[in-house]
C-alpha positions as CSV (number, residue, x, y, z in Angstrom):
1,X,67.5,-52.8,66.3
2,X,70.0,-52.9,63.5
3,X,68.7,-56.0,62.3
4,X,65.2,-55.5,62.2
5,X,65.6,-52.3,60.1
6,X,67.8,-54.6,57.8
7,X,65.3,-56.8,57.3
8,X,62.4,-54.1,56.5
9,X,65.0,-53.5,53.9
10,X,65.0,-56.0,51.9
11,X,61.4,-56.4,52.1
12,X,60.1,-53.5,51.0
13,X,61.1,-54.6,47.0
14,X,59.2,-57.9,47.4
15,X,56.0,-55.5,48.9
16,X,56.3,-53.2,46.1
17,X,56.3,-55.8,43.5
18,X,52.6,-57.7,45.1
19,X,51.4,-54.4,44.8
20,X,52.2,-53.7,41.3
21,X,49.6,-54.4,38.9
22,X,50.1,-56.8,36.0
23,X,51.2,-55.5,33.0
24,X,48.5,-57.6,31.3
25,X,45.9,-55.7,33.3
26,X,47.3,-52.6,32.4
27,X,47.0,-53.5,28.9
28,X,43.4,-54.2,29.5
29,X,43.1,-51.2,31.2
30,X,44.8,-49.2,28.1
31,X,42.7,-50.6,25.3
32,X,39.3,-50.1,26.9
33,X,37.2,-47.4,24.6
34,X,36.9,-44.9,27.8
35,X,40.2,-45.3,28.9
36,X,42.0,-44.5,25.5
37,X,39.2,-41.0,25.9
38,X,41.0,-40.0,28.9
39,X,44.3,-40.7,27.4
40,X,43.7,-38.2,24.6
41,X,42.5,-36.0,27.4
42,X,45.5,-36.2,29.4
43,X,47.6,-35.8,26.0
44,X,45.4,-32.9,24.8
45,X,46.5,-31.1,28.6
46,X,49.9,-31.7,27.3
47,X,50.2,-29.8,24.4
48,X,50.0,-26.5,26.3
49,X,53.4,-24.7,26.3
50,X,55.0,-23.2,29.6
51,X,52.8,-20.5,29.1
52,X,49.9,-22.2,29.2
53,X,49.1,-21.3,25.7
54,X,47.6,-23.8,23.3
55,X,49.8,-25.7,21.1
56,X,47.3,-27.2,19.1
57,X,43.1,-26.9,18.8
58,X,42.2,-28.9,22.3
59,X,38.2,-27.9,22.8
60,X,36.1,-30.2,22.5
61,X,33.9,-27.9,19.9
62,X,33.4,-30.9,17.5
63,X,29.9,-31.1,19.4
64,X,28.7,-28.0,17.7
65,X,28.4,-30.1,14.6
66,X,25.8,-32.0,15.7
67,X,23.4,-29.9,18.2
68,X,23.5,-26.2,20.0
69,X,24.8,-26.2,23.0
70,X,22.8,-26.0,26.1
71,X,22.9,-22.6,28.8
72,X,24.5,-25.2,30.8
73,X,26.5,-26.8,28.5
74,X,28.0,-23.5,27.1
75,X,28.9,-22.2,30.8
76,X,30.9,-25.2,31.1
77,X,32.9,-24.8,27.5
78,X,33.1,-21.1,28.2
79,X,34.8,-21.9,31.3
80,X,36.9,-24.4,30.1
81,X,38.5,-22.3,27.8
82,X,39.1,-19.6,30.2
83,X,40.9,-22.3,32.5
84,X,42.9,-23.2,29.9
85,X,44.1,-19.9,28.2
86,X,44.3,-18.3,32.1
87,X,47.2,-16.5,30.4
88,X,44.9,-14.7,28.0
89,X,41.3,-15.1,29.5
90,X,39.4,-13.6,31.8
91,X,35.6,-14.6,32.2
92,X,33.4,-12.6,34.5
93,X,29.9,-11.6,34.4
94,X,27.8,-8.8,33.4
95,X,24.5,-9.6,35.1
96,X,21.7,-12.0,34.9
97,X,18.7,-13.2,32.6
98,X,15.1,-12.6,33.6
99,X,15.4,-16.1,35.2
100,X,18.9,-15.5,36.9
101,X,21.2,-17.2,34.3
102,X,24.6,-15.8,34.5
103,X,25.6,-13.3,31.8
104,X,29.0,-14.3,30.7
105,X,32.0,-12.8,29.5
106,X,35.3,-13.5,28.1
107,X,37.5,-11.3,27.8
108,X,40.6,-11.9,25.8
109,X,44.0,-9.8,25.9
110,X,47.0,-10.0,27.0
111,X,46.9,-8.5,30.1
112,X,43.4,-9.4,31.1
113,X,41.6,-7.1,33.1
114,X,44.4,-4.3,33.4
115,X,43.5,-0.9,32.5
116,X,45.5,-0.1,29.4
117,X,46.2,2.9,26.5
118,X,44.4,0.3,24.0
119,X,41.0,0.1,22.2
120,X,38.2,-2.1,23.6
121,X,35.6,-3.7,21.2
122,X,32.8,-6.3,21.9
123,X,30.8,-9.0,20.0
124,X,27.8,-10.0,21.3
125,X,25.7,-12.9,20.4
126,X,21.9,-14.5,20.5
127,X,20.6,-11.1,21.6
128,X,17.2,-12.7,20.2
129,X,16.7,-16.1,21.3
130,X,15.6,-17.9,18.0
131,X,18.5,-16.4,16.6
132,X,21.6,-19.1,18.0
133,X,24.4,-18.8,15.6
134,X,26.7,-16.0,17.3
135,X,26.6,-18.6,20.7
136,X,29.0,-20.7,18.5
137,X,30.5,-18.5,16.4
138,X,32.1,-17.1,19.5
139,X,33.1,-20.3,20.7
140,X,35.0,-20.7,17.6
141,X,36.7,-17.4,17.3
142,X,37.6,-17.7,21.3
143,X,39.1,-21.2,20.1
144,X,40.9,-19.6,17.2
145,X,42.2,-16.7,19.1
146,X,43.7,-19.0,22.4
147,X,45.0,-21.6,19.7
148,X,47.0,-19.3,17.1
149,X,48.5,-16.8,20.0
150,X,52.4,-16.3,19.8
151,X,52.0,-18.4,15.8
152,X,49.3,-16.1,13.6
153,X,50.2,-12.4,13.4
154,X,46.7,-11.4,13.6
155,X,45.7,-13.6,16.5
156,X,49.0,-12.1,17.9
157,X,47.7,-8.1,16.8
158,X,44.5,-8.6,18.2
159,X,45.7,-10.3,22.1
160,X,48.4,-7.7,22.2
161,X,47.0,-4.8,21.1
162,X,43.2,-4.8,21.7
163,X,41.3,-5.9,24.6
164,X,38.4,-7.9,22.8
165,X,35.5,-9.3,25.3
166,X,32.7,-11.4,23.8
167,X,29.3,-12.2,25.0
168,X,28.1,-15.7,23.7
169,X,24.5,-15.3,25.0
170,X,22.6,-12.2,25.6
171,X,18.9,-14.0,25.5
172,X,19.7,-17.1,27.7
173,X,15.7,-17.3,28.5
174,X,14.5,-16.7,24.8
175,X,16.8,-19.5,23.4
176,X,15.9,-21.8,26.1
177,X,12.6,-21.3,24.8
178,X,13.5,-21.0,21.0
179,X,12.1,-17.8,21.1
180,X,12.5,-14.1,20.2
181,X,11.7,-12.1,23.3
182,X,13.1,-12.7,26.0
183,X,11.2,-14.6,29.8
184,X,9.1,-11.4,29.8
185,X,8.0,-11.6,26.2
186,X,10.3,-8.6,25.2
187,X,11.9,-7.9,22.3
188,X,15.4,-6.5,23.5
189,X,16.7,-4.9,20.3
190,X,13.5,-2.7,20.5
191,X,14.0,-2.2,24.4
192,X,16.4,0.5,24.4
193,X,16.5,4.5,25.1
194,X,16.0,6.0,21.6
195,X,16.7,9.0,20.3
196,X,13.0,9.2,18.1
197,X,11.1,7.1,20.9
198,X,10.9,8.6,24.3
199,X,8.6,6.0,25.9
200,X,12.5,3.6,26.5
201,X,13.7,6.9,28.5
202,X,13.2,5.7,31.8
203,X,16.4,3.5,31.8
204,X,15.3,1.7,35.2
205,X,12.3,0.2,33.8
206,X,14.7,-1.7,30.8
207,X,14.9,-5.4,30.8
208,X,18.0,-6.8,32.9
209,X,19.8,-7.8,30.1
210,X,19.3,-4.3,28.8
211,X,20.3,-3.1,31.9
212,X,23.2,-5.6,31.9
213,X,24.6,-4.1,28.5
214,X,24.0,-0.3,29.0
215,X,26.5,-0.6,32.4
216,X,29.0,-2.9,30.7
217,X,29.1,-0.3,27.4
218,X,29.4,2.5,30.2
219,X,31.7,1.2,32.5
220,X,34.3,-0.3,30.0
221,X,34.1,2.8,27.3
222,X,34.5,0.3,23.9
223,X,35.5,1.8,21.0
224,X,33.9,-0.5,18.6
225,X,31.5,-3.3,18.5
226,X,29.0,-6.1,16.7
227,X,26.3,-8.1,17.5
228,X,25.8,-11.2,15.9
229,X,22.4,-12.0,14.3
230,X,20.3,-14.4,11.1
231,X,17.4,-13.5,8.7
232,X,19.9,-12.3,6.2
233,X,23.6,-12.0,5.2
234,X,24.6,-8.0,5.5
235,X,26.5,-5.4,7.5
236,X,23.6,-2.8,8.7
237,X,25.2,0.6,10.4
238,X,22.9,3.3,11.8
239,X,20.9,5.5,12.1
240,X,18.4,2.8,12.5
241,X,15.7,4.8,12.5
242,X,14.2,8.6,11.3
243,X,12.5,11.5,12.8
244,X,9.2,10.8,10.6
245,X,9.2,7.1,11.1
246,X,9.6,6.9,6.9
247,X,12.2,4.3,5.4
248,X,14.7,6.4,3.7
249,X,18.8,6.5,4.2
250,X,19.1,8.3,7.5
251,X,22.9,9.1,8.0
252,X,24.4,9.6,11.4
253,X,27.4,11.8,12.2
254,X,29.8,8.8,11.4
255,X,28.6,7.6,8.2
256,X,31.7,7.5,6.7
257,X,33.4,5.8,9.6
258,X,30.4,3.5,9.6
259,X,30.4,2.5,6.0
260,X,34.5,1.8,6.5
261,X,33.7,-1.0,9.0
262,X,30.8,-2.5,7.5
263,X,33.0,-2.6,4.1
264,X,35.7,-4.4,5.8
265,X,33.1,-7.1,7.5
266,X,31.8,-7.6,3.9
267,X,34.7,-7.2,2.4
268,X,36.4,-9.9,4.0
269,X,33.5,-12.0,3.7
270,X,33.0,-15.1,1.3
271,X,30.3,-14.0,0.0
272,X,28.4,-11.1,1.7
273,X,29.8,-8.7,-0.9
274,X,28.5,-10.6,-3.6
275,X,25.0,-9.6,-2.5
276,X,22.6,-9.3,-4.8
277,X,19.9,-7.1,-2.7
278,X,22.4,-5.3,-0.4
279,X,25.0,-3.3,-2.9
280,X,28.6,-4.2,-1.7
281,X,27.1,-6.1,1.2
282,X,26.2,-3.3,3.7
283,X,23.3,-1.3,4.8
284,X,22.1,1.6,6.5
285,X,19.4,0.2,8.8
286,X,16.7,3.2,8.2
287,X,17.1,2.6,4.8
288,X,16.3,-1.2,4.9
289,X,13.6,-1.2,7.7
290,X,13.5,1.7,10.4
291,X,13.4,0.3,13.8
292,X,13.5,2.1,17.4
293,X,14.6,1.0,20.8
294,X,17.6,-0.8,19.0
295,X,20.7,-1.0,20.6
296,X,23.0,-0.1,17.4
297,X,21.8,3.8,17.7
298,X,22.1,2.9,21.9
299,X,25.8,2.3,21.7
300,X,26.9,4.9,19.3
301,X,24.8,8.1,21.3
302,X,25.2,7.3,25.3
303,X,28.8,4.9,24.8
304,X,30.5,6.6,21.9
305,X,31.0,3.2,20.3
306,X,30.5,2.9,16.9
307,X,28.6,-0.6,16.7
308,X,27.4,-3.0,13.5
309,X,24.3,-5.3,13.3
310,X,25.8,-8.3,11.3
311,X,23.2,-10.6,9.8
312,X,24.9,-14.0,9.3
313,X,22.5,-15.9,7.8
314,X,19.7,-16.0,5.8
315,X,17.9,-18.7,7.6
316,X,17.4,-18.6,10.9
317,X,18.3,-21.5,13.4
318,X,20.0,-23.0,10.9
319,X,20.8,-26.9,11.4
320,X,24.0,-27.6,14.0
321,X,25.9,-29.5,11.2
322,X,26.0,-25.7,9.4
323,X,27.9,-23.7,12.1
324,X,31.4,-24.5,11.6
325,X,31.1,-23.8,7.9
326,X,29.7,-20.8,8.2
327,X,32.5,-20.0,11.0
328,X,34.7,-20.3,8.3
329,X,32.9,-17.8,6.1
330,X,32.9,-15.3,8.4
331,X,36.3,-16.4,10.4
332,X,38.6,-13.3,8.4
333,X,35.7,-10.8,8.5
334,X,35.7,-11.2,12.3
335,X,39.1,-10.9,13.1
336,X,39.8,-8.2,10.8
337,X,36.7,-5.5,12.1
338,X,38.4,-6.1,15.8
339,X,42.1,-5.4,14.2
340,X,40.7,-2.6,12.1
341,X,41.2,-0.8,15.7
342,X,44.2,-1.4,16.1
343,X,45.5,-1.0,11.9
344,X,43.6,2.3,10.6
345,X,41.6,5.4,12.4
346,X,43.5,8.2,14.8
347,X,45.2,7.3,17.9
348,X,47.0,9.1,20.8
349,X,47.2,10.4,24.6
350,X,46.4,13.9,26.0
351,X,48.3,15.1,28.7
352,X,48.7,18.3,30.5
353,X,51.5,20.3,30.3
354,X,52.4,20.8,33.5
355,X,53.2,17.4,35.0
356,X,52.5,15.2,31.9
357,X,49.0,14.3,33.8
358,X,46.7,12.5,31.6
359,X,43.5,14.4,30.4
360,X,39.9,13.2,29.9
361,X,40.0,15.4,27.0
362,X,37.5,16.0,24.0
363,X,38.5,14.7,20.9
364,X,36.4,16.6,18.2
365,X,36.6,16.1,14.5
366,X,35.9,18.9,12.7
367,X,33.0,18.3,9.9
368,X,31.8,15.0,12.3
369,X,29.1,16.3,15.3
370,X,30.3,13.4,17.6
371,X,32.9,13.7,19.9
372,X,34.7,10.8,22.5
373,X,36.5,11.1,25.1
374,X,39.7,10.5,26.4
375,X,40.5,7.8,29.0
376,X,40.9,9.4,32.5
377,X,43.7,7.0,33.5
378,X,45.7,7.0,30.6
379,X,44.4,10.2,28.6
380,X,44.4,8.0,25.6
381,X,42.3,8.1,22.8
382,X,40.8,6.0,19.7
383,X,38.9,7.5,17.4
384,X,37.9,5.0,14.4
385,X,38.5,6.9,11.0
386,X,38.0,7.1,7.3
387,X,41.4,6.2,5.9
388,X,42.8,8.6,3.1
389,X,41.3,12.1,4.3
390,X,42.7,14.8,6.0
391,X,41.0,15.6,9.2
392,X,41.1,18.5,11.7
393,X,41.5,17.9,15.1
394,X,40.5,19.3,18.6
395,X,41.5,18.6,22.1
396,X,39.4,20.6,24.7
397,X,39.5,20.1,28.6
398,X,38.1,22.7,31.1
399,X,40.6,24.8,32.5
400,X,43.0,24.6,29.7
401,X,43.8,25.8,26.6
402,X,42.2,24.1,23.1
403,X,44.3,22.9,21.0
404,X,43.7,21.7,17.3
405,X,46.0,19.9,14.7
406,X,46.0,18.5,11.0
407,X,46.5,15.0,10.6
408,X,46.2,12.9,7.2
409,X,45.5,9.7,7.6
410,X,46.3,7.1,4.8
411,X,45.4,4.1,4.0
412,X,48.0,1.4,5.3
413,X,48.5,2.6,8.6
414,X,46.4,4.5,11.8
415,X,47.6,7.7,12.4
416,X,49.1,9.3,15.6
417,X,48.3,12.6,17.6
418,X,49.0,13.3,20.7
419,X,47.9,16.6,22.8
420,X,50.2,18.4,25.6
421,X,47.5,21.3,26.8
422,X,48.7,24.3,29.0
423,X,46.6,25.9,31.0
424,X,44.7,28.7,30.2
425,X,46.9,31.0,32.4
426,X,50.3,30.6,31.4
427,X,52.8,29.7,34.0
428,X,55.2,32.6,32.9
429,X,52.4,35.0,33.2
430,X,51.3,34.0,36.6
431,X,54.4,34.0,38.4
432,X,55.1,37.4,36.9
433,X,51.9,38.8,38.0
434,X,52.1,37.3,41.5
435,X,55.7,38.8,41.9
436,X,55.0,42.3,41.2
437,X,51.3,42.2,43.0
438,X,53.9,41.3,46.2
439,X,56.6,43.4,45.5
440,X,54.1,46.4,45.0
441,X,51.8,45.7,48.1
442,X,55.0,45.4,50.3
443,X,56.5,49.0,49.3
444,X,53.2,50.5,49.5
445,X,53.1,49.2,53.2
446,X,56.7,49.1,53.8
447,X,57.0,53.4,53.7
448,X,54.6,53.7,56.4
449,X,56.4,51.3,58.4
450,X,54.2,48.5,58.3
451,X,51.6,46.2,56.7
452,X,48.3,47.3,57.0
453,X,47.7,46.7,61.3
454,X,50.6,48.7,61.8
455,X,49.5,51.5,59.3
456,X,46.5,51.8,61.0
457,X,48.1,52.1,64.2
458,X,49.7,54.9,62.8
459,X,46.6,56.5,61.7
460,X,45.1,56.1,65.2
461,X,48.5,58.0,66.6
462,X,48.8,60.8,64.6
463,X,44.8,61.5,65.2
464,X,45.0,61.1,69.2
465,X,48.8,62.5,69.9
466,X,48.8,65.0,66.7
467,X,47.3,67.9,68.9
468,X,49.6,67.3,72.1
469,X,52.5,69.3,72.1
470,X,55.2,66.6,74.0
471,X,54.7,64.2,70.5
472,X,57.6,65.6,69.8
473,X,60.0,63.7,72.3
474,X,58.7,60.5,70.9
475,X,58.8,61.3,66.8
476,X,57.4,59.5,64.2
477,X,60.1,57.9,62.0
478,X,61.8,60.2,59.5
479,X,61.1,60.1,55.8
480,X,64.5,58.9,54.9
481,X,64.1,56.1,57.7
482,X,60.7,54.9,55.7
483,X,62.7,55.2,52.5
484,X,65.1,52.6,53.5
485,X,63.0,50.4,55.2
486,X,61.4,49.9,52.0
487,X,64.0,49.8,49.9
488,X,65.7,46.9,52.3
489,X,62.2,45.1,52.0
490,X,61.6,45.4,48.4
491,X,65.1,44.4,48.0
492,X,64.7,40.8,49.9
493,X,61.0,40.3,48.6
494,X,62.7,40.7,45.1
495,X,65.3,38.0,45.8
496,X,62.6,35.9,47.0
497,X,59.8,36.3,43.7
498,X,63.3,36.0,41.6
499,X,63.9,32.3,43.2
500,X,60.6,31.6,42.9
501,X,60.4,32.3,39.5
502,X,63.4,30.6,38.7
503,X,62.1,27.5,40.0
504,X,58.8,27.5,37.7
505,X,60.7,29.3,34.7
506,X,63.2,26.1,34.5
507,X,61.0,23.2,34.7
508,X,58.6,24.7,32.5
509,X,61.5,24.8,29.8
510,X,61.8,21.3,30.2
511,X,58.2,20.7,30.1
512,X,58.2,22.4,26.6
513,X,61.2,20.2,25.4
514,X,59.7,17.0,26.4
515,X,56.4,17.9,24.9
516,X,57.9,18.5,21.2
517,X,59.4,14.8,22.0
518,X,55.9,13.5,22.9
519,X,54.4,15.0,20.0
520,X,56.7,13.7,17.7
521,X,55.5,10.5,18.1
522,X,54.3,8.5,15.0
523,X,53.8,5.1,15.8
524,X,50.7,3.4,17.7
525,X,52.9,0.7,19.2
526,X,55.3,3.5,20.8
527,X,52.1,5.2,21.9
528,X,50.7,2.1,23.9
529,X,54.4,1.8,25.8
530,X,54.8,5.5,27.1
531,X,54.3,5.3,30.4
532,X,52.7,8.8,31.8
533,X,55.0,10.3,34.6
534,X,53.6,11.0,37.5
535,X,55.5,14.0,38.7
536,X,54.5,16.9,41.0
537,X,52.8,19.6,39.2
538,X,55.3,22.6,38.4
539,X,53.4,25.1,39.8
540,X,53.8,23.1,43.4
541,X,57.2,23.0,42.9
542,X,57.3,27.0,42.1
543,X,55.0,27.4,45.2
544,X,57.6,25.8,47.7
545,X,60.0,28.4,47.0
546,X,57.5,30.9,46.7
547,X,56.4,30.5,50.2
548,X,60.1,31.0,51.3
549,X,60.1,33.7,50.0
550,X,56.9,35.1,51.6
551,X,57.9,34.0,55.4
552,X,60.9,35.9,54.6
553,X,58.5,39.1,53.9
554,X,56.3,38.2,57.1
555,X,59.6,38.0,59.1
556,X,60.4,41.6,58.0
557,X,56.9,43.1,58.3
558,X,57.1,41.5,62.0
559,X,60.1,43.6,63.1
560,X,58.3,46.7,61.5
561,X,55.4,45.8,63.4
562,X,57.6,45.0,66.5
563,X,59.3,48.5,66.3
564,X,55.8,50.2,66.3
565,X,55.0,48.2,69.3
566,X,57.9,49.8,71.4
567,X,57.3,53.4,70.4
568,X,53.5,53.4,71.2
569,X,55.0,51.7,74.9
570,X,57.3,54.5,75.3
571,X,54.2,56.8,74.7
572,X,51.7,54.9,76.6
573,X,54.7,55.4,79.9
574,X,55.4,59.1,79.3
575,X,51.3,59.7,79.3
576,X,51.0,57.3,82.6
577,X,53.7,59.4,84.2
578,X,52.1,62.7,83.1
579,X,49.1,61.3,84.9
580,X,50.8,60.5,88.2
581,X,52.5,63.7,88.5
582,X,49.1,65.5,87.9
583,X,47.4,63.4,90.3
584,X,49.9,64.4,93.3
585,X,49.4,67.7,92.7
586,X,45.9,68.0,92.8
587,X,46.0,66.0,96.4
588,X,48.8,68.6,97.6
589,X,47.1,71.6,96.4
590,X,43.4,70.7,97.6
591,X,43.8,67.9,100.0
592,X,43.9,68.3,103.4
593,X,46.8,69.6,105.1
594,X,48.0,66.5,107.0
595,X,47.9,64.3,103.9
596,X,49.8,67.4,101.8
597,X,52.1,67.8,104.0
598,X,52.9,64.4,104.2
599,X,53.3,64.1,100.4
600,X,55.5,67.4,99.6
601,X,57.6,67.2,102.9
602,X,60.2,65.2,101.1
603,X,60.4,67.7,97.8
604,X,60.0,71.0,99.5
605,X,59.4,72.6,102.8
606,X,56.5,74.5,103.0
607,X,55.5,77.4,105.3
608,X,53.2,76.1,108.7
609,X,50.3,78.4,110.2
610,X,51.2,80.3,113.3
């Protein structure tokens, strides 16, 4: 046996080597066209860091330059890149098409998917089907963004500190069919509820991609966002329309927020604020053309999301060969609008002051008649700004008290505000109030003798006993005997509501010191790491104490009540005895003589007839 294992052995090297292929083969093999393609593949897999970030630009985008990419086509890229950058990715879908192509997102952050304290915005693209442009544009900036993560400060801004989801293809159908509407022959920027046309009310009979976007802008509350269109090159902000259907300048409650965002698209343009019809580049839309059912006026009244129409190009369909220039036109303007989120307007958390539980607050402006709201899990808010103005605050939430603060933002930095609310019945005053409603309703009972069973017990008594003259060998407790039955009482229910007020009096002191910590807070960055704690309200804390002190109270009321017990029994046997006595001699006076005689013979002797 020794042998033959021996000999597989020294075999095995003389097998390996028959198997090997030659080397000339493999240099056949290396310098084939295809072969050196998936070489560069393999290579391009390579130059991903342990992360799985990109090193270098890998996707195979070059094809952009020479046609638009298929549905098909850019579900495959799409997916590729969210393979690739899993670290950073995160593709899902919002719905479907008329015809049931997939609606697809990509989100990109740095926690993907997690809920957050940061601002959400969202591009969206080819929302009319002859209009293709934004389908690669994304691509590009997706590209850009996966590619520059960890080495470009703004690529690095914008994954850290914003979650940024972008929407290639709203009109799959229409650009399948080089076409405006979409399969049903409808325009989709005229296809939503609007504020001046009641005929979009009736939400369920929207197109699906309508549909598809008003549940993605409700369900993931974005704080900003663009869609990406061609015709001309300008930044349009609402309103989009006007009450009397004339074409005037129609200003919504955010005009000057709106005209800050559109200026920074333009102004970071290469040449949109350089236009010669549109001064510095932008546009409100009633003032170019009124329009209604648009989703721009959509987004900012039902989502709170203050959202640009950006025309991109004065041609529409322009030629394939034309996208990556003008990607690099409008490359800066892109990135900066989604960092302006993050680098200007008012940030900060509401929390509630008892606890440090996050608030779906109202954040109102004074002067602006548009309010957000606050993030229930979080309590954070972002509320996109004017720089260099000085703006009122106010931070209401039912059941609480509103609070409202000065902040001046300026122009370099966002500003910070938090909120700590207290409720609208101060925690001092309520365990004050509850202490003396309890410390008066147990003296009032306790000098009776009892709570209120036992007092009316009493009453019941002294109206059936009062007129019988032997009350008087069972009396009712003495005045002094009350008097120190309450005083005892009132003297432990007072230790008790002291404890109890101890306990809610302390950790509301803290409560106050850590809330002029958290509103000291300047810094967005800080703002996004506070975690919120999740503590036990202090008013259940104050309770648990509270309620020892209250079975103490029961425990005394039930002797009270146990004492009255025993002195009604003591009545109850005197009266039965009274009774019994009566009834014997009733049968020895008028019963018969036999039966009488039988009764009395052992207390007295009685006289016989002769």
């Amino acid at each position: 046996m020794r042998w033959f294992l021996y000999l597989l052995f020294l075999l095995s090297p003389l097998r390996s080597l028959n198997s090997a292929p030659s080397l000339s083969s493999a240099l056949r093999d290396l310098g084939h066209e295809k072969e050196l393609a998936i070489s560069l593949e393999e290579q391009k897999k390579e130059a991903f860091n342990s992360e799985g970030l990109a090193n270098d630009t890998i996707f195979p985008l070059q094809v952009l330059t020479h046609h638009y990419l298929t549905n098909a086509e850019l579900e495959a890229v799409i997916k590729n890149i969210s393979k690739t950058c899993a670290n950073i990715t995160r593709l899902y879908s919002i719905g479907q098409s008329v015809r049931g192509v997939p609606l697809w997102v990509l989100e990109i952050a740095d926690n993907p998917g997690a809920v957050e304290p940061e601002p959400s915005f969202k591009y969206v693209g080819n929302m009319h089907g002859d209009e293709p442009l934004g389908r690669g544009l994304l691509l590009y900036l997706a590209e850009w963004l996966c590619s520059n993560y960890l080495k470009d400060s703004l690529a690095t801004d914008i994954v850290q500190k914003v979650h940024l989801h972008l929407l290639p293809s709203m009109n799959p159908d229409g650009f399948a069919e080089k076409k405006r509407e979409n399969a049903n022959g409808v325009d989709l920027n005229r296809d939503f509820p609007d504020q001046f046309f009641s005929h979009n009310n009736d939400e369920s009979k929207r197109q699906p991609e309508t549909q598809a976007i008003m549940r993605w802008t409700r369900d993931y509350h974005f704080v900003a966002s663009a869609s990406l269109h061609e015709g001309a090159i300008v930044a349009n902000y609402p309103w989009d329309g006007t009450p009397d259907l004339s074409t005037k300048y129609f200003k919504s409650p955010d005009d000057d927020s709106f005209r800050y965002l559109a200026s920074i698209y333009s102004q970071y343009h290469t040449n949109m604020s350089k236009s010669s019809e549109f001064k510095d580049g932008i546009t409100n839309g009633a003032a170019w053309y009124p329009l209604y059912g648009g989703m721009q006026d959509w987004n900012y009244i039902h989502g709170h999301c203050l959202d640009l129409t950006l025309e991109l190009c004065g041609q529409k369909w322009p030629p394939a060969n034309q996208i990556l220039p003008i990607w690099e036109d409008n490359k800066t303007s892109m990135l900066k609008l989604v960092a302006s989120l993050v680098k200007s307007g008012l940030h900060g958390k509401v929390e509630s002051a008892l606890g440090h539980q996050p608030l779906p607050a109202t954040i109102k402006i004074k002067g602006i008649n548009h309010s957000i709201i606050a993030s229930a899990k979080a309590g954070d808010y972002h509320r996109i700004l004017a720089p260099g103005k000085i703006y009122d605050v106010t931070a209401s939430m039912p059941g609480y008290k509103i609070q409202t603060r000065q902040v001046k933002l300026s122009n370099d930095r966002p500003g910070m505000l938090n909120f700590v609310l207290e409720p609208e019945i101060d925690i001092n005053e309520l365990a004050t109030s509850n202490a003396q409603a309890r410390t008066s309703e147990n003296q009032k009972y306790s000098a009776i003798g009892s709570r209120p069973l036992s007092r009316d017990i009493w009453t019941l008594t002294e109206q059936f006993w009062a007129p019988l003259p032997f009350t008087r060998f069972f009396p009712e407790p003495s005045l002094a005997e009350k008097n120190n039955r309450a005083g005892s009482l009132a003297s432990k229910n007072s230790e008790s509501t002291n404890l109890a007020h101890k306990d809610v009096q302390q950790p509301l002191q803290k409560s106050i010191n850590e809330k002029k910590d958290f509103m000291e807070g300047s810094n967005f960055d800080q703002a996004k790491g506070n975690n919120l704690e999740n503590t036990r309200p202090l008013m259940m804390k104050g309770t648990s104490n509270d309620q020892i002190g209250m079975d103490q109270t029961l425990s005394d009321e039930g002797n009270l009540i146990s004492e009255v017990v025993v002195h009604h029994l003591r009545l109850s046997s005197f009266c039965f005895m009274i009774v019994v006595t009566s009834l014997l001699l009733f049968a020895a006076l008028k019963g018969r003589s036999r039966f009488r005689l039988r009764l009395l013979r052992p207390f007295a002797k009685l006289p016989t007839k002769a």
